[in-house]
MMTF fields as JSON, N, C-alpha, C and O atoms, coordinates in Angstrom:
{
  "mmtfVersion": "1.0.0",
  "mmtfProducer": "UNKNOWN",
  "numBonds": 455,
  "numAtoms": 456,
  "numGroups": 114,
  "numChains": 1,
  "numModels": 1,
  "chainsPerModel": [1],
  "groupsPerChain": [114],
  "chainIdList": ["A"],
  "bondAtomList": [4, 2, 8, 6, 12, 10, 16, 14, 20, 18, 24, 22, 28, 26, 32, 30, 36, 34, 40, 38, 44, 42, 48, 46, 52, 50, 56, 54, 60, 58, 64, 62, 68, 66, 72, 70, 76, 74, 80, 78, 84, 82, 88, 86, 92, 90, 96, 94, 100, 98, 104, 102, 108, 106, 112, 110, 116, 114, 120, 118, 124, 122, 128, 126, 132, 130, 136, 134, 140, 138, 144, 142, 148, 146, 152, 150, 156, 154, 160, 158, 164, 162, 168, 166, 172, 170, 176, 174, 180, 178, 184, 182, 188, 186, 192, 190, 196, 194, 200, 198, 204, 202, 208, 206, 212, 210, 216, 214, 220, 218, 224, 222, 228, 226, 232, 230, 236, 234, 240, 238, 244, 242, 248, 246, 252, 250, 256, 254, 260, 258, 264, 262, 268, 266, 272, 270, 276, 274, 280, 278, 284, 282, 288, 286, 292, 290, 296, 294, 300, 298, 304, 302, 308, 306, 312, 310, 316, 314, 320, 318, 324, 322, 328, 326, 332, 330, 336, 334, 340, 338, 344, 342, 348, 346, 352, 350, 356, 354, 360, 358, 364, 362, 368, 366, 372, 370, 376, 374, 380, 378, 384, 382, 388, 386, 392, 390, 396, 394, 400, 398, 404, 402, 408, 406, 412, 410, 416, 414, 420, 418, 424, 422, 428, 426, 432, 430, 436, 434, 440, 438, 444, 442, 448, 446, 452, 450],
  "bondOrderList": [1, 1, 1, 1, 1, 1, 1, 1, 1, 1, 1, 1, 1, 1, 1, 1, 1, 1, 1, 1, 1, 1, 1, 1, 1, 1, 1, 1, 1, 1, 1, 1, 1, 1, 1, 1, 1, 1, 1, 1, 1, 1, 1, 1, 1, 1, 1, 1, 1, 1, 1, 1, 1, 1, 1, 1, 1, 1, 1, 1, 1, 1, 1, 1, 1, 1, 1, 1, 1, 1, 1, 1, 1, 1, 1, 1, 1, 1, 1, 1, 1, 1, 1, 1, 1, 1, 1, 1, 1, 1, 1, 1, 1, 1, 1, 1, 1, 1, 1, 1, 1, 1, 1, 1, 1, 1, 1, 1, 1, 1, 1, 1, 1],
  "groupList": [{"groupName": "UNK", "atomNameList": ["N", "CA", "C", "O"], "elementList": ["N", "C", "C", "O"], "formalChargeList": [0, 0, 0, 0], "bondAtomList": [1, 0, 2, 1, 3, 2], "bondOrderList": [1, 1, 2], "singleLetterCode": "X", "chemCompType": "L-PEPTIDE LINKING"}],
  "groupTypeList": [0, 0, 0, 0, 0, 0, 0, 0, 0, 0, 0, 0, 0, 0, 0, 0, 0, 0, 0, 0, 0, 0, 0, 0, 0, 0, 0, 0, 0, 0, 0, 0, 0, 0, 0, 0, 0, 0, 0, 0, 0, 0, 0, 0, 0, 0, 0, 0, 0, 0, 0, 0, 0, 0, 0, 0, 0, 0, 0, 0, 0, 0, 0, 0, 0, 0, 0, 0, 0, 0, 0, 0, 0, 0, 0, 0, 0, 0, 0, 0, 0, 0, 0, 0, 0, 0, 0, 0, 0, 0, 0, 0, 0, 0, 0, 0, 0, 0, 0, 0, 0, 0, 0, 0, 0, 0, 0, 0, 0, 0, 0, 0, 0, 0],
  "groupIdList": [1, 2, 3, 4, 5, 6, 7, 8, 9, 10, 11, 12, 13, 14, 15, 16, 17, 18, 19, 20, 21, 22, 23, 24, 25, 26, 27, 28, 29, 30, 31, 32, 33, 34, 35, 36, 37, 38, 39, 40, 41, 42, 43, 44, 45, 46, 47, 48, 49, 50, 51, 52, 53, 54, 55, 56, 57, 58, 59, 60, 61, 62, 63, 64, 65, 66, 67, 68, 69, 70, 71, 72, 73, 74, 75, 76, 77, 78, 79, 80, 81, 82, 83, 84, 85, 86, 87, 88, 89, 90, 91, 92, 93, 94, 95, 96, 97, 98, 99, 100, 101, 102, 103, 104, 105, 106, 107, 108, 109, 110, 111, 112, 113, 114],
  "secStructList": [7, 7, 1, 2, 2, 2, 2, 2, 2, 2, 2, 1, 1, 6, 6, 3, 3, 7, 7, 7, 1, 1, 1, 1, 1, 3, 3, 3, 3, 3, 3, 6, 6, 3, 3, 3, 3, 3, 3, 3, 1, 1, 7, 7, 1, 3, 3, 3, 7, 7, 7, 7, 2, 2, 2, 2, 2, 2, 2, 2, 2, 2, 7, 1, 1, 5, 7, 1, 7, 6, 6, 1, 7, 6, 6, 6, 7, 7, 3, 3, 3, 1, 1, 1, 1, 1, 7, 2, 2, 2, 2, 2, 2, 2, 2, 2, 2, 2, 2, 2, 2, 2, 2, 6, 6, 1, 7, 2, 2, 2, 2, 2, 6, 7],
  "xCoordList": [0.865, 0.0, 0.901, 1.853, 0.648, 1.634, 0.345, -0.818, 1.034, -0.3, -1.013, -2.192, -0.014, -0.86, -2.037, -3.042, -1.789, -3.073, -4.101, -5.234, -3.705, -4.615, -5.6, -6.628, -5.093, -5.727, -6.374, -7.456, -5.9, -6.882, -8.481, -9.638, -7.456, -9.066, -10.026, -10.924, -9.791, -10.517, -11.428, -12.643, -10.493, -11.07, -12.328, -13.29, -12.02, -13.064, -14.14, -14.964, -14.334, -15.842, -16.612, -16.221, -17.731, -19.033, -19.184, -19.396, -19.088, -19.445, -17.797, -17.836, -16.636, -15.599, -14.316, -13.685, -14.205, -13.421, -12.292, -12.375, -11.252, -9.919, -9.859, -10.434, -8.984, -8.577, -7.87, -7.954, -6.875, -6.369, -6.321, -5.608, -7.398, -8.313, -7.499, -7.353, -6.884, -6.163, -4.433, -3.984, -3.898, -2.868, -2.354, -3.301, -1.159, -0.872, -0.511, -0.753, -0.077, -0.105, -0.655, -0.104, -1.777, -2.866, -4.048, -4.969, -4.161, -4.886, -6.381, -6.45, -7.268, -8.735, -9.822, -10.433, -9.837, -10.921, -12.466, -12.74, -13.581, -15.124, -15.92, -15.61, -16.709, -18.116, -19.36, -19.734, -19.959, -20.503, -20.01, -20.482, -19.233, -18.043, -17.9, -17.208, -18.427, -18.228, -16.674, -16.298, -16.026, -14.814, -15.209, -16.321, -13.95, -14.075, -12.762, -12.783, -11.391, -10.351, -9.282, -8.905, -8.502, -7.517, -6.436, -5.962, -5.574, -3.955, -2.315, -2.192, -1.86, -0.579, -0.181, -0.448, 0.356, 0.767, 2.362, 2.832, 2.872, 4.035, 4.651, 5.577, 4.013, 4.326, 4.029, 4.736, 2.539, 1.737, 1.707, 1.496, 1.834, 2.23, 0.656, 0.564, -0.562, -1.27, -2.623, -2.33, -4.233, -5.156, -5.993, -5.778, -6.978, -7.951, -8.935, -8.938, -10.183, -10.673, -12.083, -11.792, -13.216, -14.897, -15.14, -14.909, -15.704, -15.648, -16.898, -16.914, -17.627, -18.972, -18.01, -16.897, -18.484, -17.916, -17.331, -16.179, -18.98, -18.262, -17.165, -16.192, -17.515, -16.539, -15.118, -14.206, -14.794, -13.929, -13.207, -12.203, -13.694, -12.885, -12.589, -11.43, -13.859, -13.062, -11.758, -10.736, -11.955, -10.433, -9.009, -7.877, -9.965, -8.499, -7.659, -6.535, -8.747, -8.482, -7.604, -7.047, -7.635, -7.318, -6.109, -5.513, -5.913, -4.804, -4.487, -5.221, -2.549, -1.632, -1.815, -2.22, -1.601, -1.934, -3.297, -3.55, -3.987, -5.432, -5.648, -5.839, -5.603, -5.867, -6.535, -6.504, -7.027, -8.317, -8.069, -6.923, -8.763, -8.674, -7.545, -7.848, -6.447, -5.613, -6.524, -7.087, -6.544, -6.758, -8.126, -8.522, -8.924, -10.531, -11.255, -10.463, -12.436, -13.51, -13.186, -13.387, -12.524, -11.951, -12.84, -12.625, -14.188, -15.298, -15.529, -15.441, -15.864, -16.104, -15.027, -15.413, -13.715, -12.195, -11.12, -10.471, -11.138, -9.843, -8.631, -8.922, -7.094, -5.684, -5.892, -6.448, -5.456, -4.974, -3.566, -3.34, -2.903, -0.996, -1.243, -2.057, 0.041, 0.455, 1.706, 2.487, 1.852, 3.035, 3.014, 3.982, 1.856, 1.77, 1.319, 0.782, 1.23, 0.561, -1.226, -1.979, -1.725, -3.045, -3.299, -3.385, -3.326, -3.855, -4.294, -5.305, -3.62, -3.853, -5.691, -6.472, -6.11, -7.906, -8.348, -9.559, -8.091, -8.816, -8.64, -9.572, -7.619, -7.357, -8.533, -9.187, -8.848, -9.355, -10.889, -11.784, -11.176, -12.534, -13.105, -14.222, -12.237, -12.32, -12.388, -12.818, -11.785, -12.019, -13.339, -14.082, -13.726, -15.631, -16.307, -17.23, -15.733, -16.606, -17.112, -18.149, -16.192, -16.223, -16.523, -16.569, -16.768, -17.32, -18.949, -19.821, -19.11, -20.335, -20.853, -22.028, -20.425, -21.219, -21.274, -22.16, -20.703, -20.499, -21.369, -22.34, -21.834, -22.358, -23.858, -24.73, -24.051, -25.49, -26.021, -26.92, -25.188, -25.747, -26.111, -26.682, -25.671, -26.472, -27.981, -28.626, -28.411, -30.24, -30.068, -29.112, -31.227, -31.823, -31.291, -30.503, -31.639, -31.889, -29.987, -29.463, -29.297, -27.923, -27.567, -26.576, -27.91, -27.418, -27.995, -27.21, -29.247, -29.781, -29.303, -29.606, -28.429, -27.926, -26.442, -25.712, -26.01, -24.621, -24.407, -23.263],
  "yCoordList": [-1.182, 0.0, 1.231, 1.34, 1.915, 3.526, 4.313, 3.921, 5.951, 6.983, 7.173, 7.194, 7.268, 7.371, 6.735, 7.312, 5.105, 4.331, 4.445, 4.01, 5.047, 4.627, 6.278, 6.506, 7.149, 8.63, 8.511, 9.087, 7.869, 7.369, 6.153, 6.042, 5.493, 4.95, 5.203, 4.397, 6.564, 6.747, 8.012, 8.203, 8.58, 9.743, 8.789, 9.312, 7.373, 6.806, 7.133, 7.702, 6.898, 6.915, 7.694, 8.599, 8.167, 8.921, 9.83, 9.317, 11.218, 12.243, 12.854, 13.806, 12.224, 12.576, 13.631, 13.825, 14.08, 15.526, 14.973, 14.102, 15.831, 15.501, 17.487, 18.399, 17.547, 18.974, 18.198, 16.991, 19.449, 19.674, 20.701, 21.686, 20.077, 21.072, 21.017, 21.977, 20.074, 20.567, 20.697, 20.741, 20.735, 21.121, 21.015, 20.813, 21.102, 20.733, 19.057, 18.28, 18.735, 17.335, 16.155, 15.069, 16.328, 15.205, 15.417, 16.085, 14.95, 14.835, 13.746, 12.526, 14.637, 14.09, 13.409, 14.014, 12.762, 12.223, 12.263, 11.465, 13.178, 13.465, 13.005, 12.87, 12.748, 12.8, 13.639, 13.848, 14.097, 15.36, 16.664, 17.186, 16.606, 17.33, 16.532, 16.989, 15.43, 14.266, 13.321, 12.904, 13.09, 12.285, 11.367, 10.967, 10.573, 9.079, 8.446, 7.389, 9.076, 8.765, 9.548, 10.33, 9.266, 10.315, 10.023, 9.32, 10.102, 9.804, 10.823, 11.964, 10.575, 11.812, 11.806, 10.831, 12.688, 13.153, 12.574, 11.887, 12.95, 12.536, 11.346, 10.798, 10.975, 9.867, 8.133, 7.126, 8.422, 7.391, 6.07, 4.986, 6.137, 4.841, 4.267, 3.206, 4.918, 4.289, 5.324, 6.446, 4.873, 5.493, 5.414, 4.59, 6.403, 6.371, 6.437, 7.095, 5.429, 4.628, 4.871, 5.194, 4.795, 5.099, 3.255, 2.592, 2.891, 1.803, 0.771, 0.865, 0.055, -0.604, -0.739, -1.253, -0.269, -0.499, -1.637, -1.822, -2.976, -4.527, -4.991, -5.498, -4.691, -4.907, -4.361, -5.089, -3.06, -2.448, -3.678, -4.309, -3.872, -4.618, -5.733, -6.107, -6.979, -8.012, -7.743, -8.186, -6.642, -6.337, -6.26, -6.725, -5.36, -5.094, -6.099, -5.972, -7.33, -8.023, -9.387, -10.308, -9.286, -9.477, -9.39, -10.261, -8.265, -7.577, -6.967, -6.301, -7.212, -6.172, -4.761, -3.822, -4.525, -2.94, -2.323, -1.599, -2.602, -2.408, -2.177, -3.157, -0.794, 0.127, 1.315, 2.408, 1.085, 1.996, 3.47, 3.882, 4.206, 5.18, 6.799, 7.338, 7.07, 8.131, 9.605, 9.911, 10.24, 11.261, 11.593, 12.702, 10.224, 10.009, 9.291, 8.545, 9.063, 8.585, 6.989, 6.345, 6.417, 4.946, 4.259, 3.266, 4.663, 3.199, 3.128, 2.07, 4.48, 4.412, 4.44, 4.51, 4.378, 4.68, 4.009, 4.183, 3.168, 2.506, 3.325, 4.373, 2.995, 3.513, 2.299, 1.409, 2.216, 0.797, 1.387, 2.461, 0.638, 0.714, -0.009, -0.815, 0.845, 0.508, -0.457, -0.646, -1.039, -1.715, -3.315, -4.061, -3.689, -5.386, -5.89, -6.895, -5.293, -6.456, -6.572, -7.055, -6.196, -5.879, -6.002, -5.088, -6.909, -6.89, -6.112, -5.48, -5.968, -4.358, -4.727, -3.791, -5.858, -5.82, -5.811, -5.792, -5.812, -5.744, -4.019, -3.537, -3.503, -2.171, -1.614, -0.716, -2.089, -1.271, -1.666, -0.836, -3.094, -3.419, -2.149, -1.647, -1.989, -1.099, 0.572, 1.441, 0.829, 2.289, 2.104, 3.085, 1.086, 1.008, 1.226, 2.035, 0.235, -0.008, 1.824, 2.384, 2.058, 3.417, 4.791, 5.811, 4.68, 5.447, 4.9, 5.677, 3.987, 3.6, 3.859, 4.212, 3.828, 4.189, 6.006, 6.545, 6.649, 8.386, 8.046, 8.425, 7.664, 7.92, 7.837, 8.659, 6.223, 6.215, 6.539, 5.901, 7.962, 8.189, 9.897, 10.816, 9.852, 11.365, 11.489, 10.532, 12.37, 12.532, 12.256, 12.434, 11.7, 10.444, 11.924, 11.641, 13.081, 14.471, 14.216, 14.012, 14.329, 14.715, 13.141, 13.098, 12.361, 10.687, 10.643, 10.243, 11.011, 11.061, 12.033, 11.971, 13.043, 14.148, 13.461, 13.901, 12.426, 11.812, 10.63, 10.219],
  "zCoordList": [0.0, 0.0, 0.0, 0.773, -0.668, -0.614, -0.635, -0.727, -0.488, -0.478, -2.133, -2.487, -2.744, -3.895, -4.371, -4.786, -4.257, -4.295, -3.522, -3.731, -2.595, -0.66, -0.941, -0.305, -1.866, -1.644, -3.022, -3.14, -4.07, -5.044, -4.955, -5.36, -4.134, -3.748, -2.533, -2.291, -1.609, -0.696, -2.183, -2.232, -3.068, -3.857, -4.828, -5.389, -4.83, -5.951, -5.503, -6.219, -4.452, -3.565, -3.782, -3.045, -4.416, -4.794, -3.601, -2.502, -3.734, -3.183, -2.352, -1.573, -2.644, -1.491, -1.754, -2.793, -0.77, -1.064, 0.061, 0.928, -0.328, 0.427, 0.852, 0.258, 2.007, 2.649, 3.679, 3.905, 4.496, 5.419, 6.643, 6.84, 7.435, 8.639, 9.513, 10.269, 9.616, 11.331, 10.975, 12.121, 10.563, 10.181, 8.596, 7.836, 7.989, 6.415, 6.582, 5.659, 7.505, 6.969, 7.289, 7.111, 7.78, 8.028, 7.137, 7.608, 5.924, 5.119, 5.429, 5.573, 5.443, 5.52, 4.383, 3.503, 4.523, 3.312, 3.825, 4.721, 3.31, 3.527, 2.86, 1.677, 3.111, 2.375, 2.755, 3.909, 1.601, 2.468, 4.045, 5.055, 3.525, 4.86, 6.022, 6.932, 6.152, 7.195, 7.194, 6.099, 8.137, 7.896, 7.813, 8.158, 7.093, 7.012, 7.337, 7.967, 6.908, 6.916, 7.015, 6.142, 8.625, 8.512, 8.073, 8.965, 7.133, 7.052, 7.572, 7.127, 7.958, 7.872, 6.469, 5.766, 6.07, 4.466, 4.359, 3.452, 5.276, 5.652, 5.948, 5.351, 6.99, 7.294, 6.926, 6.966, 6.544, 5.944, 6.813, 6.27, 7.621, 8.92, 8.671, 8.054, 9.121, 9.556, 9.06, 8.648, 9.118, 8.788, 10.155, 11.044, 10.175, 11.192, 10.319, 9.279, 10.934, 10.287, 11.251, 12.402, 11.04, 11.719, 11.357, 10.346, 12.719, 12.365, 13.476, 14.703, 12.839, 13.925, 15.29, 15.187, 16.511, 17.522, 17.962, 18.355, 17.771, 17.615, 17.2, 17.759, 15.836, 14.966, 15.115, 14.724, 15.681, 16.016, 17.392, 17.062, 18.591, 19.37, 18.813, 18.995, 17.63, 16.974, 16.672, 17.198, 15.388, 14.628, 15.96, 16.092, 16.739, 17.456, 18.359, 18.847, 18.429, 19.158, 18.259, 18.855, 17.149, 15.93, 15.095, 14.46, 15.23, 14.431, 15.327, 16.057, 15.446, 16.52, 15.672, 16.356, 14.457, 13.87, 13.625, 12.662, 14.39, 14.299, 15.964, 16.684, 16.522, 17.773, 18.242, 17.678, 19.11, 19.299, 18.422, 18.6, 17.664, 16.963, 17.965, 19.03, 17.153, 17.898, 17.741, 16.69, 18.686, 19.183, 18.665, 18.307, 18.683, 18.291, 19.085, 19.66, 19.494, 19.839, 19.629, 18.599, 21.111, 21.077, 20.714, 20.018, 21.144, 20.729, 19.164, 18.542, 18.52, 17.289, 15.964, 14.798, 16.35, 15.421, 16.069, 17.1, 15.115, 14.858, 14.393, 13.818, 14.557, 13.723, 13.293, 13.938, 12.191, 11.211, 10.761, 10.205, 11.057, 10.746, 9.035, 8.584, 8.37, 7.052, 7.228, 6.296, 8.432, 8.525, 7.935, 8.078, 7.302, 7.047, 7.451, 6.985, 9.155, 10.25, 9.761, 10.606, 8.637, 8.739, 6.663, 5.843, 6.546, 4.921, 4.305, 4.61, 3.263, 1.784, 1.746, 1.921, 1.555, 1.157, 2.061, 1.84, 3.539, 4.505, 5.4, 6.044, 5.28, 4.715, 4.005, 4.536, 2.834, 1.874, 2.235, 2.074, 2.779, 3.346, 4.563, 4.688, 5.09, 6.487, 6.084, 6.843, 4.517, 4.005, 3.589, 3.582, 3.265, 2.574, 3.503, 3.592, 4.581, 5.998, 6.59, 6.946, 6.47, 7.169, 6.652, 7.34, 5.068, 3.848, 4.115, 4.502, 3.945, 4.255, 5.515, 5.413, 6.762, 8.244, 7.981, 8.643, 7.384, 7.028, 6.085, 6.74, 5.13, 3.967, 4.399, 4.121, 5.431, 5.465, 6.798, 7.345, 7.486, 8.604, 8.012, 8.6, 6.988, 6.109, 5.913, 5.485, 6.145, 5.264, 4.174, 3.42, 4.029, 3.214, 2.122, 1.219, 2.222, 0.533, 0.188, -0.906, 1.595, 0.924, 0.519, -0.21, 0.697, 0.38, -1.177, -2.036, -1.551, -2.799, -3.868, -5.059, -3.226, -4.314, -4.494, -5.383, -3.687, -3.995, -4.742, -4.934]
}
């Protein structure tokens, strides 16, 4: 996984905008101005990830690179490390996972204009 692919396929996603709100190098991926995915620009170590709470302690309990979400809401965000310990498609399962809980917690008007 590198950034180029990882910021191309969070950009495939229907309705999603990329910016940098809290500083220049933690790059955000939105939908409808909602997050979905945080990355460092820089560093690329790892993503923060919105994720079913359940599902969130399976993974973590699961995967050593898969930990309660950094400087986010532990129950609902995962960090997922780019280090290996955690599979490129299950990675990319967990960017859907979490495009989808943002996507379908929108009104039904802004979900239908996307």
């Amino acid at each position: 996984m590198n950034i180029t692919f990882f910021r191309e396929y969070c950009l495939s996603k229907p309705g999603t905008s990329e910016d940098t709100p809290f500083d220049p190098n933690t790059l955000c991926f939105k939908v409808a101005d909602k997050i979905f995915a945080i990355i460092d620009i820089e560093l690329f170590e790892s993503v923060n990830l919105k994720c079913d709470p359940e599902r969130a302690v399976e993974l973590r309990e699961k995967f050593t690179g898969i930990v309660p979400g950094y400087h986010m809401n532990k129950k609902h965000w995962n960090t997922v490390s780019f280090d290996g310990s955690v599979p490129d498609n299950l990675i990319l399962e967990l960017v859907d996972h979490s495009y989808d809980l943002i996507f379908n917690s929108l009104p039904k008007k802004k979900r239908e204009s996307i």
